[in-house]
VOMI-175031 format. One line per 8 residues: number of its first residue (from 1); their letters; for each residue y, x, z of C-alpha. Coordinates in nm, 3 decimals. Example, Ala and Ser with C-alpha at 12.3 -4.5 7.8 and 13.67 -1.06 7.14 Angstrom:
2
1) as) -0.450:1.230:0.780 ~ -0.106:1.367:0.714 .
end
This chain:
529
1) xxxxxxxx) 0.000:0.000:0.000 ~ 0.348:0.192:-0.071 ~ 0.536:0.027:0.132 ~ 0.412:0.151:0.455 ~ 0.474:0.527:0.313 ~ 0.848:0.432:0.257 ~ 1.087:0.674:0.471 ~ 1.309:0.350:0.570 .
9) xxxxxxxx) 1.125:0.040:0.654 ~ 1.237:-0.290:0.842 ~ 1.015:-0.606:0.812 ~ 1.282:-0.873:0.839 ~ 1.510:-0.746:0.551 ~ 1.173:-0.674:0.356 ~ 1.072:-1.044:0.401 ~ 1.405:-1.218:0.373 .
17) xxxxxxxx) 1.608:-0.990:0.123 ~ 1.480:-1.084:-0.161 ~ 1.543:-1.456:-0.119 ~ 1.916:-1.375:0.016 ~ 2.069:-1.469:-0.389 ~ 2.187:-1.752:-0.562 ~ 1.925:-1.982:-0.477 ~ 1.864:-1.911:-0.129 .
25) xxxxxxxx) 2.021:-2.309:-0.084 ~ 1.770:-2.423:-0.281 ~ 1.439:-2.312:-0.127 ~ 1.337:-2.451:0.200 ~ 1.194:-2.235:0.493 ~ 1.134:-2.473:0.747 ~ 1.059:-2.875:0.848 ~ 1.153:-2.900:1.175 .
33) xxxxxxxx) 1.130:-3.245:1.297 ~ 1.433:-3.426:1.118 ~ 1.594:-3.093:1.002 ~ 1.512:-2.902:0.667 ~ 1.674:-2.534:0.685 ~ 1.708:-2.354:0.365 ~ 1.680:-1.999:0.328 ~ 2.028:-1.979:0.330 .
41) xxxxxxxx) 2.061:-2.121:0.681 ~ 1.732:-1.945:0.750 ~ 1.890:-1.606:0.673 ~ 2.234:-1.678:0.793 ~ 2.107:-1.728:1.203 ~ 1.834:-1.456:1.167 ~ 2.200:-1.261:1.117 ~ 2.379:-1.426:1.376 .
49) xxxxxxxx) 2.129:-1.374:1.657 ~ 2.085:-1.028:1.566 ~ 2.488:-0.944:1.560 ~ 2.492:-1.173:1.939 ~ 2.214:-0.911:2.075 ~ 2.459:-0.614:1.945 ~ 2.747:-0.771:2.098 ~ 2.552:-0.805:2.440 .
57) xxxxxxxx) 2.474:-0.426:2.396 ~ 2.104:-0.456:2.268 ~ 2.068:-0.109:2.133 ~ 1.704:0.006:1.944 ~ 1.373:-0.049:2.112 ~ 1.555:-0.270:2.380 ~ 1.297:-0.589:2.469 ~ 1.369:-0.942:2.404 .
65) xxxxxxxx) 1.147:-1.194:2.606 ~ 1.121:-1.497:2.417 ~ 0.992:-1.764:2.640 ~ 1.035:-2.036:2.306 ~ 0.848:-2.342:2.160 ~ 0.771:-2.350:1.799 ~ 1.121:-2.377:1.620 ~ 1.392:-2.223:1.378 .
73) xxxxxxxx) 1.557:-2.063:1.725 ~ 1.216:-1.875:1.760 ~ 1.217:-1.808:1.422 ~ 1.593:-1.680:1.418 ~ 1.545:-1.492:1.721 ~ 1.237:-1.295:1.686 ~ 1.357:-1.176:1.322 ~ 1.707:-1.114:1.477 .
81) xxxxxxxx) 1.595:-0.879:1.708 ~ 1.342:-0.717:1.472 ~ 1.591:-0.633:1.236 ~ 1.881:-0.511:1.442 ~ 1.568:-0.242:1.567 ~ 1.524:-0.414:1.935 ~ 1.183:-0.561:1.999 ~ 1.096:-0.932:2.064 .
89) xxxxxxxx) 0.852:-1.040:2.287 ~ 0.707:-1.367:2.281 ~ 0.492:-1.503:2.530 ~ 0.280:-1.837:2.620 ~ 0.502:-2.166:2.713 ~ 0.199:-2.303:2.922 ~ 0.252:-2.070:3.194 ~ 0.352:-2.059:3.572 .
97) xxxxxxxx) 0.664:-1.900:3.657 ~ 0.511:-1.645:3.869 ~ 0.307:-1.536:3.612 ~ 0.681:-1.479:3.369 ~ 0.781:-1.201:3.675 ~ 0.484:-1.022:3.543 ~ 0.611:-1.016:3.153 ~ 0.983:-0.906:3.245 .
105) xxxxxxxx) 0.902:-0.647:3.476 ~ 0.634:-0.523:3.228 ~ 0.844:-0.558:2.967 ~ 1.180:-0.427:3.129 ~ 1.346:-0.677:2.949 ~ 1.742:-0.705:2.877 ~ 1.736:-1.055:2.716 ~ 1.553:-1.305:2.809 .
113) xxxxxxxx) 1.564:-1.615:2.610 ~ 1.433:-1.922:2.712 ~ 1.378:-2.315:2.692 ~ 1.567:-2.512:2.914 ~ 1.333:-2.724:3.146 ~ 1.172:-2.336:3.135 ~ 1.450:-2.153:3.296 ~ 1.473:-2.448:3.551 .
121) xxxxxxxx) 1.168:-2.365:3.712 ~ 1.195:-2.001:3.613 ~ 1.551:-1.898:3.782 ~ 1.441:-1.970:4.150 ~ 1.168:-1.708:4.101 ~ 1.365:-1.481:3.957 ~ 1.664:-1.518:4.235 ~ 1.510:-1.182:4.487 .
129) xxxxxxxx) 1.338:-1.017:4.172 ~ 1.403:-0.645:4.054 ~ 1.423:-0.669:3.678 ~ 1.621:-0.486:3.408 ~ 1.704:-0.811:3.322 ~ 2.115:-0.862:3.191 ~ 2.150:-1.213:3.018 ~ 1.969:-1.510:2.961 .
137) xxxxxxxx) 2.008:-1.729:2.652 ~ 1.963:-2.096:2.713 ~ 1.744:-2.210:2.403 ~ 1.897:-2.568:2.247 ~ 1.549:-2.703:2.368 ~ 1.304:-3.002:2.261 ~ 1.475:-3.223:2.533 ~ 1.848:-3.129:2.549 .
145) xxxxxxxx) 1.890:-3.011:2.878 ~ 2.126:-2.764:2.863 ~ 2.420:-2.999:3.061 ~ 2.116:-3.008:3.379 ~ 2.134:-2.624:3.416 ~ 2.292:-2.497:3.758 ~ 2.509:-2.201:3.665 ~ 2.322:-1.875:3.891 .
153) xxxxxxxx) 2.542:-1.642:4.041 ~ 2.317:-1.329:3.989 ~ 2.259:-1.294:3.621 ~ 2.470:-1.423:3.319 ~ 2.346:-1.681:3.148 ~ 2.485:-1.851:2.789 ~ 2.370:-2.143:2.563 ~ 2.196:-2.020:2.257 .
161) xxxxxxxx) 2.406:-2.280:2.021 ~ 2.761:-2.128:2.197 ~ 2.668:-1.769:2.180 ~ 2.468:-1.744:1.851 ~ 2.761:-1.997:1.663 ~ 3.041:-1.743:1.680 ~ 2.864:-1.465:1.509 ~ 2.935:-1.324:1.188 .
169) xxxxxxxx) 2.682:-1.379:0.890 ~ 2.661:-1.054:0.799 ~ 2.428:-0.786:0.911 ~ 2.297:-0.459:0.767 ~ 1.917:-0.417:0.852 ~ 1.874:-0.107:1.133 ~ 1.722:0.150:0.895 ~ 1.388:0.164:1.065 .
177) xxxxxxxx) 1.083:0.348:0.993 ~ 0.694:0.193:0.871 ~ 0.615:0.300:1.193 ~ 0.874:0.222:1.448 ~ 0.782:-0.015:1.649 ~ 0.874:-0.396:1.576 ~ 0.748:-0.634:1.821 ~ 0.488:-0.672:2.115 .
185) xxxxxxxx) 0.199:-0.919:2.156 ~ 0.040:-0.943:2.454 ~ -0.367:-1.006:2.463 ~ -0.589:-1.094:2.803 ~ -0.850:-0.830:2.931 ~ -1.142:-0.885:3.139 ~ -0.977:-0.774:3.442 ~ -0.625:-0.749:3.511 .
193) xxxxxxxx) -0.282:-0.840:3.383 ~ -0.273:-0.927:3.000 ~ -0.186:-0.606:2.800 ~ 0.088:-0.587:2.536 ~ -0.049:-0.472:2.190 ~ 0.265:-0.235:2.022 ~ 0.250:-0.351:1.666 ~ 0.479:-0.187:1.403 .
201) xxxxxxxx) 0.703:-0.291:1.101 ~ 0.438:-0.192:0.818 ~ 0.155:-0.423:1.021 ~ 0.275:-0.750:0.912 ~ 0.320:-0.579:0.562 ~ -0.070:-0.522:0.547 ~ -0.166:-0.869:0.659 ~ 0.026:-0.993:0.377 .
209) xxxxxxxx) -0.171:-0.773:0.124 ~ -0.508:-0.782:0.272 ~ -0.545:-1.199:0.393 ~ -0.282:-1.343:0.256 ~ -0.356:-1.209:-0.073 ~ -0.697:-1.208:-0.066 ~ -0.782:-1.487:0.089 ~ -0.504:-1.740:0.114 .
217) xxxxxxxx) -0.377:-1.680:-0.217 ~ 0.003:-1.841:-0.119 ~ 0.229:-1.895:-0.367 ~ 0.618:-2.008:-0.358 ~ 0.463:-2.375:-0.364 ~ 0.293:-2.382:-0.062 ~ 0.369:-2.577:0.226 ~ 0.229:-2.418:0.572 .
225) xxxxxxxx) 0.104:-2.619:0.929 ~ -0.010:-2.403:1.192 ~ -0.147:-2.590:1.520 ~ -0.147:-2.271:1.684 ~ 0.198:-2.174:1.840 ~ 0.405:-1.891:1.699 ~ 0.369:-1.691:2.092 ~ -0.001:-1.599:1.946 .
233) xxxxxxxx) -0.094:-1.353:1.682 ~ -0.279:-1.595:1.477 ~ 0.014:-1.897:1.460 ~ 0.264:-1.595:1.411 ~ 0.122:-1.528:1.102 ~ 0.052:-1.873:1.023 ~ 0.388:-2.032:1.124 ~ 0.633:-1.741:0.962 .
241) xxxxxxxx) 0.568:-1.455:0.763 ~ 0.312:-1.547:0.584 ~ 0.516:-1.833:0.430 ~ 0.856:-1.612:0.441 ~ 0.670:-1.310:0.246 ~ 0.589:-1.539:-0.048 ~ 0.887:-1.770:-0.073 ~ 0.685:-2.082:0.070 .
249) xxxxxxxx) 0.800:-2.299:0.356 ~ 0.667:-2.381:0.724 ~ 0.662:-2.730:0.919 ~ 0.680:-2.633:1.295 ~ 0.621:-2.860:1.561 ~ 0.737:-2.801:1.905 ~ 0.564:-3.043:2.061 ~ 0.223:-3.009:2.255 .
257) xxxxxxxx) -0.077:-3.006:2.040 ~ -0.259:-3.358:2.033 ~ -0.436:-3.452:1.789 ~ -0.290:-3.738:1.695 ~ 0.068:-3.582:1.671 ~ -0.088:-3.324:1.451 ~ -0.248:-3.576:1.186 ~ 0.105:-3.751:1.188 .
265) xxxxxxxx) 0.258:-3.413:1.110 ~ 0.035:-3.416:0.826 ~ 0.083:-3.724:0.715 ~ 0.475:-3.739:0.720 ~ 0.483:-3.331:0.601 ~ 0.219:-3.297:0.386 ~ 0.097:-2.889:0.390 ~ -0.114:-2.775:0.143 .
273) xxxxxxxx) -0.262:-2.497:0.439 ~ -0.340:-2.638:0.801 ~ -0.396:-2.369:1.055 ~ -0.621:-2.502:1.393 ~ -0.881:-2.385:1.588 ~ -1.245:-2.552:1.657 ~ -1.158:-2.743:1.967 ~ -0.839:-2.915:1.774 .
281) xxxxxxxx) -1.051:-2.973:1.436 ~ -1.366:-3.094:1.655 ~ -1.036:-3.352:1.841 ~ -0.898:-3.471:1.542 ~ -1.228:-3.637:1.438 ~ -1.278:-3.827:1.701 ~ -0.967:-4.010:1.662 ~ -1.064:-4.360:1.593 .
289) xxxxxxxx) -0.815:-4.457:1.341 ~ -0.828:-4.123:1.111 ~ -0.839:-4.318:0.796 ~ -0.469:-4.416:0.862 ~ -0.349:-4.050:0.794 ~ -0.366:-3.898:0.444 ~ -0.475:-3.555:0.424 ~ -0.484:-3.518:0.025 .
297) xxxxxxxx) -0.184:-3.274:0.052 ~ -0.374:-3.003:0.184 ~ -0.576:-2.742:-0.032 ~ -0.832:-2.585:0.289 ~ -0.818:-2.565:0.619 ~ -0.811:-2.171:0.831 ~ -1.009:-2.160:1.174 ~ -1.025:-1.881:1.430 .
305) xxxxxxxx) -0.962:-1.797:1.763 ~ -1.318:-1.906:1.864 ~ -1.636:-1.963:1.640 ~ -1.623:-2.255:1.413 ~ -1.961:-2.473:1.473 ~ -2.108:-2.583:1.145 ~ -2.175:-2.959:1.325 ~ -1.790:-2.944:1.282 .
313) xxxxxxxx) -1.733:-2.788:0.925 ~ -1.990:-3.024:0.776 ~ -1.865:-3.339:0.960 ~ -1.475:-3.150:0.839 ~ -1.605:-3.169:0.457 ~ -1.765:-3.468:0.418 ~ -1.497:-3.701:0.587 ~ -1.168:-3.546:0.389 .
321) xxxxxxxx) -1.334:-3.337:0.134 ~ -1.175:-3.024:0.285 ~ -1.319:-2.690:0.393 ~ -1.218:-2.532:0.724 ~ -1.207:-2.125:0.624 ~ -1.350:-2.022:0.943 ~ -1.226:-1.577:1.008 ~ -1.209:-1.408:1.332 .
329) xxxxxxxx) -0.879:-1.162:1.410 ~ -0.766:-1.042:1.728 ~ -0.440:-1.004:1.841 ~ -0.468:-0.583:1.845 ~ -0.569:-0.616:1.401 ~ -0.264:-0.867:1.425 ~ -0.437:-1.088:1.206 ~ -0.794:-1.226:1.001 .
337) xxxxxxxx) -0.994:-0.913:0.942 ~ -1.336:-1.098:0.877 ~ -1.300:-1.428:0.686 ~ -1.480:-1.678:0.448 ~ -1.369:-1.748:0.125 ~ -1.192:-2.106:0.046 ~ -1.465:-2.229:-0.220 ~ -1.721:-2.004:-0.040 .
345) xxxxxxxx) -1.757:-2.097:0.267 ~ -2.093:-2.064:0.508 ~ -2.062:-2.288:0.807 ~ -2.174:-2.107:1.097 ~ -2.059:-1.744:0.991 ~ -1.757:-1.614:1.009 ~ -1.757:-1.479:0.698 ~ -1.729:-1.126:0.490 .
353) xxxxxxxx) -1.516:-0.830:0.530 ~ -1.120:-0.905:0.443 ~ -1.022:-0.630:0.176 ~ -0.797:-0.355:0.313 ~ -1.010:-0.332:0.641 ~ -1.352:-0.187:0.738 ~ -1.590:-0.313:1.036 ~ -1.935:-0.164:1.195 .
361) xxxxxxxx) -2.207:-0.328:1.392 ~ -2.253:-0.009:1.657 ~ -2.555:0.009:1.893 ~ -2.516:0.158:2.309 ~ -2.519:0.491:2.095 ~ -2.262:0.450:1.845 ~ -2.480:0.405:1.558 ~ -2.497:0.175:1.304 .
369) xxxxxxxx) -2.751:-0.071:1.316 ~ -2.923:-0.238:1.050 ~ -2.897:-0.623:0.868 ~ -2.982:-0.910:1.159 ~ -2.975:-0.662:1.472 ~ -2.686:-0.762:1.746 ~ -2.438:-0.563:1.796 ~ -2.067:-0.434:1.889 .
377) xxxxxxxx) -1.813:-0.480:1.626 ~ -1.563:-0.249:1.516 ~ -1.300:-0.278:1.267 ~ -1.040:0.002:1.072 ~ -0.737:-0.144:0.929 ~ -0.371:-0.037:0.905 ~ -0.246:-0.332:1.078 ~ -0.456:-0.213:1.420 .
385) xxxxxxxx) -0.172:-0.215:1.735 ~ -0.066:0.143:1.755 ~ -0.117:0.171:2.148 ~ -0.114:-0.085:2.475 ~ 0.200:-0.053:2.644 ~ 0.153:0.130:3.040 ~ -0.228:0.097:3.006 ~ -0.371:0.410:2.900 .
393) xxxxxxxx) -0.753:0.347:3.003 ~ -0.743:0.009:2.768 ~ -0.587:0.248:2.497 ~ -0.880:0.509:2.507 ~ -1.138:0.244:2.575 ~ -1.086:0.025:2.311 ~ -0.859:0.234:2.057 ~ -1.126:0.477:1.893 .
401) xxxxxxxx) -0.920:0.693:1.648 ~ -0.898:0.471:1.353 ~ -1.099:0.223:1.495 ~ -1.071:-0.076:1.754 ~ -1.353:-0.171:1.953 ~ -1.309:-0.552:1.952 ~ -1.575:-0.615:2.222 ~ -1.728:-0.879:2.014 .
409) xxxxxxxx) -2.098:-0.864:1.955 ~ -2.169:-0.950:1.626 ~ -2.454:-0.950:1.325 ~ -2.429:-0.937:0.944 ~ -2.730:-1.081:0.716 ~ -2.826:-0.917:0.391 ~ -2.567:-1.086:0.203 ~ -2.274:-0.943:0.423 .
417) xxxxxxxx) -2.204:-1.245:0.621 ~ -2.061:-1.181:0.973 ~ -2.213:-1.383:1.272 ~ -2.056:-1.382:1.585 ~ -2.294:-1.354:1.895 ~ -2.056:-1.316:2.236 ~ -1.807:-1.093:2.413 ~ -1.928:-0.806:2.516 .
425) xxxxxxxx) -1.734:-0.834:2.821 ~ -1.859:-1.179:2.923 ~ -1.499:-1.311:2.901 ~ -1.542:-1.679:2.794 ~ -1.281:-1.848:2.484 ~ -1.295:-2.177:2.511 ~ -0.977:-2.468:2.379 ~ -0.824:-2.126:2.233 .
433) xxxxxxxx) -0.787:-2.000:2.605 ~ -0.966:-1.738:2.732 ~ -1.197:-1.767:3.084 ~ -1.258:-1.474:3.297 ~ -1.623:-1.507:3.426 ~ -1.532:-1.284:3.748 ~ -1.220:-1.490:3.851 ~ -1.430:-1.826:3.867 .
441) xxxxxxxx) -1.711:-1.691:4.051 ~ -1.508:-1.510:4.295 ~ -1.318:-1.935:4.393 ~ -1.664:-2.028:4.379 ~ -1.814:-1.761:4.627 ~ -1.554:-1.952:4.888 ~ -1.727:-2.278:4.859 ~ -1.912:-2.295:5.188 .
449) xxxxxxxx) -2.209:-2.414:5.010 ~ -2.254:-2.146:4.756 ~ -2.452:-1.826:4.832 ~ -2.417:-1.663:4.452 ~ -2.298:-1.738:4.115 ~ -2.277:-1.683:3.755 ~ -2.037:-1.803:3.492 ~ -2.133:-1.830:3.139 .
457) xxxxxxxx) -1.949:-2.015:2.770 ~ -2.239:-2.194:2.659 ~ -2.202:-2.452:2.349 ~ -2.226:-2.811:2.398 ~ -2.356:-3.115:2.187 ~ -2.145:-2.998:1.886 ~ -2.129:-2.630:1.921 ~ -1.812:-2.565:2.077 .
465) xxxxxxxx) -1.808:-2.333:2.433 ~ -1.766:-2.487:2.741 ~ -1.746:-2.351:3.110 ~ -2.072:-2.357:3.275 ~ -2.176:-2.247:3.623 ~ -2.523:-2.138:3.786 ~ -2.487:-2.112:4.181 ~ -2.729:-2.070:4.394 .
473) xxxxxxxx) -2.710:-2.231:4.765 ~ -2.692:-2.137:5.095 ~ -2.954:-2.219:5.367 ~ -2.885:-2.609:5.518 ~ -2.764:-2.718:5.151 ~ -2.947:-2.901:4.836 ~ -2.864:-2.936:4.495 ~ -2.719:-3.266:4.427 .
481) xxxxxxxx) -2.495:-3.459:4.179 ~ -2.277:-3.515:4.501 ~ -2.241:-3.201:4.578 ~ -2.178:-3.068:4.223 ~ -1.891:-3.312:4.196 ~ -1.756:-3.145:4.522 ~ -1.745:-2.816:4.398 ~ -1.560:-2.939:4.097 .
489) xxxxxxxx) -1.299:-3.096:4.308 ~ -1.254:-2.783:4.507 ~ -1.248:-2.578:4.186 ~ -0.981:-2.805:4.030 ~ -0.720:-2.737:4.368 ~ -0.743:-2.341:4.285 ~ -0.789:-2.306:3.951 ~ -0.588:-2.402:3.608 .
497) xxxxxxxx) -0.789:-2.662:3.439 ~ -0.959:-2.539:3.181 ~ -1.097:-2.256:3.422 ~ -1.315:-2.577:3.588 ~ -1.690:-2.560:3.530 ~ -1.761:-2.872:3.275 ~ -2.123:-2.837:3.488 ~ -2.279:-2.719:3.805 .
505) xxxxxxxx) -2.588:-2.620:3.735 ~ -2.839:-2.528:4.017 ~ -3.108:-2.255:4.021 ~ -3.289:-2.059:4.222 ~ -3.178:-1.705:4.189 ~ -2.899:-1.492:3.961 ~ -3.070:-1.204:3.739 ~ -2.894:-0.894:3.812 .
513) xxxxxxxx) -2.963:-0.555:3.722 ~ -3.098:-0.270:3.932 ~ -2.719:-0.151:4.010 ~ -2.691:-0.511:4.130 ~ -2.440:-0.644:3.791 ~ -2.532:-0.993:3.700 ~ -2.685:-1.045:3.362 ~ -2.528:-1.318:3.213 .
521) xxxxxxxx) -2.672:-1.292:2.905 ~ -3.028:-1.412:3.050 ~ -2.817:-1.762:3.084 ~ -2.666:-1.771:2.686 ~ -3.015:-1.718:2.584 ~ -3.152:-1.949:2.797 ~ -3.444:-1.722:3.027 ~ -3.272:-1.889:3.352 .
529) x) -3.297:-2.280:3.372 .
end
């Protein structure tokens, strides 16, 4: 790819330039509830924000936490700060606020900007905080809030629309490098805080040429829905630059995702790509009155984030007439590196090797193994996160010269299909959300009742992966549905919901190795009932 061997490089002028003409008026970038913004208005804030983070002294490398729903201020914002040099940061919406001290401290911060009924809960916390925190930009919000917000003595805070408005237009690109960096994503370990992945302005250059060209095939026409909010790697690319390198347009949605919300975004939008995961796709068709939503608009269907059951692709097909391209990325690759084909697709695999990238199936040695034997992928690509911020270990662990250890365990059959197995790790993804094994047992060890435990992801009825626990009991206790129930209720008071067993089951002992490390494989495969 030449780009990425240029001497000056910065992704936002490389994306937007060369729709900043003439016709820039003409060509919509996004649908945003009742608003349509051009390219022209598109381009115009991207400049703004990016001359309001100069003016509040936002030099090069500087972080920007972006706390921000799916909109055209996330949008303007993220490319704003990317292409005065400073990096943006976005992170999940769904969280608590004790768990945002974490990403400004980690981040060391200067800007943080935020949603409204956000910030709310978010400024108390903050109040006897050490950050490196200077200003706080009030987002216009889903719910226009901004008049409700207390004014807070110890940090300056502005409204988004106020600040952003006076700016000027114009805005030369900070002459970056291919490999400077250009924005952060953070991903969740086993153990832990979540780690940020350093990803630099060539990466998104390569997904465009490897998936996007490969696979997706967009064109100027297209019209792009992604489910999956722009704070992840996968909607990121879905929900901007994969649109805004090829001249097409987005629809963002805010909102929660519900299925129903997201078939009436369809409807009233009409994409020609929908971006969702299993759990949504596997939602959507149980809603009763499907047949009032037309769904003709769209070309395929993209799945990741967790493995697509073929009960689901099949059921997908035959009702609309649609495939769902099931790929697996990560949020270190940035993007897709393994993918089906749209017109090719195998329902339960996740498909063949993108082009541009390279993958291995390693045994506990390090060598290759053979057609149909399990085990740990690896993939080479250029769009691979150049190091985890502060977390050295992770870096080394996982980081292994050219290649990333994705701690998936995979297999690939004779045709080069891709199968996905587990985590190597044990950590569960389930809804799109990912489960640490270790942090349920532990609440469950405090249940008087329970003397050991195991959590597992094992698939239900239709193949997606649920929560399950094994526990044994302590002495004076017996397994009953009552007392499963209980534990759920206790569960549900100390952890976030989708943490919650979906079932207690009870058995008589927990495998474990000699060094004592349970073997939670024994319950995926079934050898402990």
């Amino acid at each position: 790819m030449t780009s990425q061997h240029r001497k000056i490089l910065n992704i936002t002028d490389e994306l937007f330039s060369r729709y900043d003409n003439s016709e820039s008026d003409k060509r919509i970038a996004i649908y945003y509830r009742n608003e349509i913004w051009t390219y022209r208005r598109l381009i115009d804030e991207i400049n703004r924000v990016g001359n309001t983070l100069k003016d509040l002294g936002i030099e090069k490398e500087n972080r920007i936490l972006m706390i921000s729903y799916d909109s055209p201020y996330f949008i303007s914002t993220f490319y704003g700060a990317v292409k005065i040099g400073a990096i943006p940061v976005p992170v999940n919406t769904y969280l608590k606020p004790e768990e945002y001290l974490f990403f400004l401290e980690d981040t060391e911060a200067k800007v943080l900007v935020v949603e409204p009924e956000i910030w709310n809960k978010l400024s108390q916390s903050i109040k006897n905080k050490t950050t490196k925190l200077k200003h706080v930009i009030i987002l216009p919000g889903m719910y226009n809030m901004m008049e409700k917000i207390e004014s807070t003595q110890y940090i300056p805070q502005s409204s988004y629309t106020e600040l952003v408005s006076k700016a000027s237009v114009k805005l030369e690109a900070e002459k970056t490098s291919p490999n400077d960096m250009a924005f952060w994503l953070y991903t969740s370990g086993t153990t832990g805080h979540p780690k940020a992945a350093l990803h630099l302005h060539k990466d998104i250059l390569v997904v465009l040429n490897t998936f996007v060209k490969n696979i997706l095939k967009i064109t100027e026409r297209d019209r792009l829905f992604s489910a999956s909010k722009l704070f992840f790697a996968y909607g990121l690319g879905n929900g901007s630059y994969f649109a805004f390198g090829n001249g097409a347009s987005v629809i963002l949605m805010p909102e929660r995702v519900e299925p129903k919300r997201v078939l009436e975004t369809i409807h009233k939008y009409k994409p020609t790509i929908f971006f969702g995961v299993p759990t949504l796709y596997n939602a959507m068709l149980q809603v009763e009155e499907w047949k009032n939503y037309d769904l003709s608009s769209l070309r395929f269907c993209v799945s990741a984030g967790e493995p697509l059951p073929p009960a689901i692709f099949n059921r997908w097909k035959e009702r609309y007439g649609i495939e769902i391209v099931d790929g697996i990325g990560s949020t270190e690759a940035l993007h897709i590196y393994i993918s089906n084909i749209p017109g090719n697709c195998k329902a339960g695999s996740s498909g063949k090797v993108v082009p541009g990238y390279e993958v291995k199936i390693v045994d506990e040695n390090g060598n290759e193994v053979p057609p149909k034997t399990v085990g740990d992928l690896y993939v080479k690509g250029d769009s691979i996160a150049m190091f985890y911020w502060r977390d050295y270990e992770a870096t080394r662990r996982n980081m292994v010269g050219f290649w990333f250890r994705t701690g998936d365990k995979f297999f690939r059959d004779e045709d080069g299909y891709y199968y996905y197995v587990g985590r190597s790790d044990d950590m569960i993804k389930t809804s799109g959300l990912w489960v640490s094994p270790i942090e349920v047992e532990a609440v469950l060890l405090s249940h008087p009742a329970i003397l050991e435990a195991a959590v597992v992801g094992l698939p239900d009825e239709v193949g997606l992966i649920k929560v399950v626990a094994f526990v044994t009991l302590k002495q004076g206790y017996s397994p009953s549905e009552e007392l499963a129930n209980n534990i759920k209720d206790y569960l549900k008071e100390k952890l976030d919901h989708y943490k919650v067993p979906k079932e207690i089951r009870f058995v008589n002992e927990i495998p474990k190795t000699a060094t004592g490390k349970i073997q939670r494989y024994k319950f995926r495969l079934g050898e402990v009932k």
